[in-house]
BAVORO-808210 format. One record per residue: x, y, z of N, C-alpha, C, O in turn. Coordinates in pm, whole numbers, plus 50000, padded with zeros to 5 digits. Layout:
XYZXYZXYZXYZ ...
//
This chain:
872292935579954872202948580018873292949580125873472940680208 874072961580118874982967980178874702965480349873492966280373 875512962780467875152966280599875212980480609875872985480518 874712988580692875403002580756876092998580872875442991280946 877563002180919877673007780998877583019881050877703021781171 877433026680988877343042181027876003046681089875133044581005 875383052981220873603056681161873713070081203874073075981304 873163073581061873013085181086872063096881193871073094181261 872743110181179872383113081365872183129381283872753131781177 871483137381339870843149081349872483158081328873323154681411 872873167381239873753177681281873573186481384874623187581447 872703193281427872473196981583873123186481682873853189481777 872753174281648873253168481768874443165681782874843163081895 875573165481641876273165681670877313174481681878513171981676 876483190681706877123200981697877023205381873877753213481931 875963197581929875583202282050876573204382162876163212682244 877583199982187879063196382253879733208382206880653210482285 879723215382134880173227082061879303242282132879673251582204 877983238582065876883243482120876983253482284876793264982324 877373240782332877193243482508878683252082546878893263382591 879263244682517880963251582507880723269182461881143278782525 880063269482354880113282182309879483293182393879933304182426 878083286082422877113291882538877443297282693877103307182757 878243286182720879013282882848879603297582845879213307482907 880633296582759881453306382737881283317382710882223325282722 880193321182671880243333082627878543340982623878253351982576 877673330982688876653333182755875423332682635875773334482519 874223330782660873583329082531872873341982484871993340082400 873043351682513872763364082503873903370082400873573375082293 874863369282431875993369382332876343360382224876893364182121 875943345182255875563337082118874743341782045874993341381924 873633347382085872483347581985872673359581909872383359281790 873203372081970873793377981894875013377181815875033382381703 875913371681857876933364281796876563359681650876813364881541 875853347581686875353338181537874353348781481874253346681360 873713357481513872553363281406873413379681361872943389281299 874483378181407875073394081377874443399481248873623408681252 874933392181108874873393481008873283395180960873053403780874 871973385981022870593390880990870373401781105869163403281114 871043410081197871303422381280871373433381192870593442581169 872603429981145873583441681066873313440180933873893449380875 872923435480879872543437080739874153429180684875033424280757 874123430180537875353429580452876403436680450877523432280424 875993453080491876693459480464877963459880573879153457980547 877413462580689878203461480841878483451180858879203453980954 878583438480849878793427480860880363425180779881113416280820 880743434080662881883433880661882963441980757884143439280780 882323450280793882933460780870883203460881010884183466481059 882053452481095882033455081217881643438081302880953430081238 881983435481399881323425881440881823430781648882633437281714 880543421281665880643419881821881413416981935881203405881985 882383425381997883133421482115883203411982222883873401982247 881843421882304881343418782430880173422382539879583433082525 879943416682611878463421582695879213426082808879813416682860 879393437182865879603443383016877893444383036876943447482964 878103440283165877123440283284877023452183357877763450483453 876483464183364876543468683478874903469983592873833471983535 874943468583728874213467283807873613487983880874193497083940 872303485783826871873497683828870583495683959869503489783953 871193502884067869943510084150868883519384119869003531184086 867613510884135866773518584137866693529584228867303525484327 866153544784260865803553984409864743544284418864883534684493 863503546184338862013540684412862053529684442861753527584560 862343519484372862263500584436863803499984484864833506284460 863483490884552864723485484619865253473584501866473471584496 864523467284426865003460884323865653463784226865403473884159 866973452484190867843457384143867753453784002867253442983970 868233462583910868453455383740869423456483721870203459883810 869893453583579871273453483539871333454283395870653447983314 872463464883366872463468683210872993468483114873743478083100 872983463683058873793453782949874443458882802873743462182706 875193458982802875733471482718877103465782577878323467782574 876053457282464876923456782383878013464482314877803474882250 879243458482331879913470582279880463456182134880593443982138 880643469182002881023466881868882183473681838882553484781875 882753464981759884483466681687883853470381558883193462781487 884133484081532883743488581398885343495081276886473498181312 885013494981203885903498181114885663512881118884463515281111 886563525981128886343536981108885863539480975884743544580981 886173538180885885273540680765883483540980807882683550280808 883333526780836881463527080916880853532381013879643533681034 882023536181091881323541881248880623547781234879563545081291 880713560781144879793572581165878413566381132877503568781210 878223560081044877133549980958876083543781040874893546181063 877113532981083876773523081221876463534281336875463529681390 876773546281400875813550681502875003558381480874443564281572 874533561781272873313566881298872033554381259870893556181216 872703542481291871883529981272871593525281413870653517981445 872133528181460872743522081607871133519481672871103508281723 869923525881683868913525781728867983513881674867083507081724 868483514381571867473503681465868403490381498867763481181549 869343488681485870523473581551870033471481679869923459481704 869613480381789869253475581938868063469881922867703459181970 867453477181853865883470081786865243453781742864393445281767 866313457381665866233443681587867243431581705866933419681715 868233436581771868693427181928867393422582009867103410782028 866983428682033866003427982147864933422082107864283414682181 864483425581943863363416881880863733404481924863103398582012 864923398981857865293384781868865093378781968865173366681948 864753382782119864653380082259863143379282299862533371082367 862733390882232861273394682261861563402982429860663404482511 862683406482446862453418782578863543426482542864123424682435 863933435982633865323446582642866643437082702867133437482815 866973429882602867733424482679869333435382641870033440582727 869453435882555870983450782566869863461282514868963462182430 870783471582662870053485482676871033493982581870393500182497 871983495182576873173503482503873923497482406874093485382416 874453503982306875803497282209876823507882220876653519982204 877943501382252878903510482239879923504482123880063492682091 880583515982071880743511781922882413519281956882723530481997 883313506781915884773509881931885543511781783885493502081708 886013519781752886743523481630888173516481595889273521981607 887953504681554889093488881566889153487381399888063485481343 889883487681349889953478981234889103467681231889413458981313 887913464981144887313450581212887783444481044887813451180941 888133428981061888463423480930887053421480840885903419980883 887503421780705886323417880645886043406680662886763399280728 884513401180588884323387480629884613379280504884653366980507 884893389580348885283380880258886503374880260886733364680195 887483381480347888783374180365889133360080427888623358680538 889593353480400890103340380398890113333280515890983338180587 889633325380562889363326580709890763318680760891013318180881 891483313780679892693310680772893613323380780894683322780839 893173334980717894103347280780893153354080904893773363080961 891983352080949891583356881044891983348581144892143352981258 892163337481118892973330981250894603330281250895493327081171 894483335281392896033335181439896473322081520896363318981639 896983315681412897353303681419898963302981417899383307781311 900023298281505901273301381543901863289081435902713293381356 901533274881423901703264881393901243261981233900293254181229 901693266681094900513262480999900633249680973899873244480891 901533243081033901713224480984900233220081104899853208481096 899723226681176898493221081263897753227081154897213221281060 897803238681177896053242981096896373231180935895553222080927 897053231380863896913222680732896283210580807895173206880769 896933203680918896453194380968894733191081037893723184081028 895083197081076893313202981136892203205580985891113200080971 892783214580892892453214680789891983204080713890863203380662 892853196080707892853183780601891633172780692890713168080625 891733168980865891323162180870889583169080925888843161980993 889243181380888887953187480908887693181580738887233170180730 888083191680561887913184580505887643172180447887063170980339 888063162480520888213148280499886463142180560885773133480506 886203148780664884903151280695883773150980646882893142580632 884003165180613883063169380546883243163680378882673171580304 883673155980325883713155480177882323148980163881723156880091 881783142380183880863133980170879213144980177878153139080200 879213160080156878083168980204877943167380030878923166479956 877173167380005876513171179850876743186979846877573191479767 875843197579952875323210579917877223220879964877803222680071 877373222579903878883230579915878753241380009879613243880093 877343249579990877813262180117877733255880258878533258880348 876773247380273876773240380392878113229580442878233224780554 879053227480327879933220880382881143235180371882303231180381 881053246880358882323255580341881663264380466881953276280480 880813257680550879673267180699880913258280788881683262480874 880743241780717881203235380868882783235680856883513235380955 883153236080756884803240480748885003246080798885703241080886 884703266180829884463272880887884293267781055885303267581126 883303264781094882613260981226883923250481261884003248881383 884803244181199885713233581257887143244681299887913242181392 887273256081215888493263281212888133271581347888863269481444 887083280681362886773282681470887013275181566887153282781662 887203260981612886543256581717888233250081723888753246781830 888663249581643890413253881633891263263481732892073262081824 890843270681685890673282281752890453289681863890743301181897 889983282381903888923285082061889563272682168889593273882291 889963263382108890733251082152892223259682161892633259982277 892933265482081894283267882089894023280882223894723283182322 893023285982186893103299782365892793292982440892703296782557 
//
């Protein structure tokens, strides 16, 4: 019988360093919408449109002296969907806030951007200056992952490595 060196370890855990970075960055209110866009938006918008950013704004109450603050996703939509996407727009805040279980975004504001599809190639959604890195980066994320049996789950973390490419080069 074979030794292991290797022992194996939870993918969460070793995504968690990623995880926090992402959170850190970009707050977990915006992760969670972030990662669930697509069970948000359905199939259809999900080619069309995806998520910017959270502006904050700080709203006085007259009657309490306590203060709230209002949170106001705004979306990069493809003009073709806009009109679409804001007579959905009520049912998307819905299904946001489900995911939380409170009001956590009060508003969507919906920007008329070219948004890329998501069937396109994901090394053309990244703007990558260098392609002798990304092949490189490429090859040694592949090299990785070869060893996954289930293919969509290893073409998730291909993905999840190009991103994080990505986020490393800004």
């Amino acid at each position: 019988m074979r030794n292991r060196y290797n022992k194996p370890i939870k993918l969460a855990d070793s995504l968690s360093g990623i995880n926090k970075n992402m959170v850190n960055k970009f707050g977990n209110i915006y992760y969670t919408i972030y990662s669930k866009w697509e069970e948000i938006v359905g199939a259809f918008f999900i080619q069309y449109s995806h998520p910017e950013k959270i502006t904050i704004t700080p709203q006085n109450s007259n009657n309490e002296i306590k203060e709230f603050q209002e949170k106001t996703l705004h979306v990069n939509i493809a003009p073709a969907a806009a009109v679409e996407f804001q007579h959905f727009q009520n049912k998307i805040l819905e299904k946001i806030n489900s995911f939380f279980g409170y009001k956590a975004i009060h508003r969507i504001k919906i920007h008329q951007n070219f948004a890329s599809k998501n069937s396109q190639n994901f090394k053309e959604k990244i703007d990558i200056k260098d392609d002798s890195l990304f092949n490189q980066k490429n090859n040694e994320i592949k090299d990785t992952i070869q060893k996954i049996n289930d293919k969509e789950l290893g073409e998730s973390l291909l993905n999840l490595g190009l991103s994080v490419v990505k986020n490393e080069e800004n």
